[in-house]
C-alpha positions in Angstrom: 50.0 18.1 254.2 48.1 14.9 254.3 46.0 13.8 257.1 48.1 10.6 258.3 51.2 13.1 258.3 49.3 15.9 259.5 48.6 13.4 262.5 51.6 12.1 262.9 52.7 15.6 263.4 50.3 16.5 265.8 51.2 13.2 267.5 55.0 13.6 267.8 54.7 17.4 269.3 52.4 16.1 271.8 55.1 14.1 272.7 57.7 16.7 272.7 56.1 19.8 274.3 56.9 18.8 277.7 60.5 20.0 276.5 59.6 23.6 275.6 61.4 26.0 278.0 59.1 28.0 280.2 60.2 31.3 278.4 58.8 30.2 274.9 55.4 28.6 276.0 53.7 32.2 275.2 55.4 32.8 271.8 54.6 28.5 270.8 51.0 29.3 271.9 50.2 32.4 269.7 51.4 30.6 266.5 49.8 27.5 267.9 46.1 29.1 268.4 46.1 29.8 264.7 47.3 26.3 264.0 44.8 24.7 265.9 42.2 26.7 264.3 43.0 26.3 260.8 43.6 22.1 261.7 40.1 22.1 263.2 38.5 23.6 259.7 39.7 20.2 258.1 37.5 18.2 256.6 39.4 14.6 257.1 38.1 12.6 259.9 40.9 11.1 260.9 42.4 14.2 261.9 39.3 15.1 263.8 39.2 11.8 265.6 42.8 12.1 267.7 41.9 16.0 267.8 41.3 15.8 271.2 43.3 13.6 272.3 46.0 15.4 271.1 45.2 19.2 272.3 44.5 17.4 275.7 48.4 16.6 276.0 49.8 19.7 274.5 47.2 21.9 276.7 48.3 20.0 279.7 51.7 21.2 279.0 51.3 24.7 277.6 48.6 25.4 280.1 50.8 25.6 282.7 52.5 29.2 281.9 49.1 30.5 279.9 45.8 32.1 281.6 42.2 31.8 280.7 42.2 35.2 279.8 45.3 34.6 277.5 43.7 31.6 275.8 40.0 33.2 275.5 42.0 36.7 273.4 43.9 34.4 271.3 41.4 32.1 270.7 39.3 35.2 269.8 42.1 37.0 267.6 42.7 33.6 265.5 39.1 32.9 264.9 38.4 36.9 264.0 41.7 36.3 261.5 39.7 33.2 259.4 
């Protein structure tokens, strides 16, 4: 995938994860944290520019139903997986 689409992407589920039911935040996250960590390993900076941006809406929404301790093992697993 490109950068502009891969951004585009990123954009339009910022958007849209305020929709996710409350059931299916955990599952989303645990495929997510391996997304995010393969995005990050991009070299285009484009992508890297709206990075933040974008995790900073998705995380406001996802955050709600996930713990530190949930993020900080996923996190771990993902990066342990590369």
């Amino acid at each position: 995938m490109g950068p502009r689409a891969l951004k585009g992407a990123l954009w339009r589920f910022a958007e849209l994860a305020n929709i996710i039911h409350a059931k299916k935040i955990r599952p989303f996250f645990e495929h997510l944290s391996t997304a995010f960590c393969t995005i990050a390993t991009r070299p285009e900076d484009i992508v890297h520019e709206k990075l933040p941006d974008y995790y900073e809406l998705i995380f406001r929404i996802l955050g709600r139903s996930i713990n530190d301790k949930e993020i900080k093992v996923s996190g771990l697993k993902s990066f342990h997986n590369d």
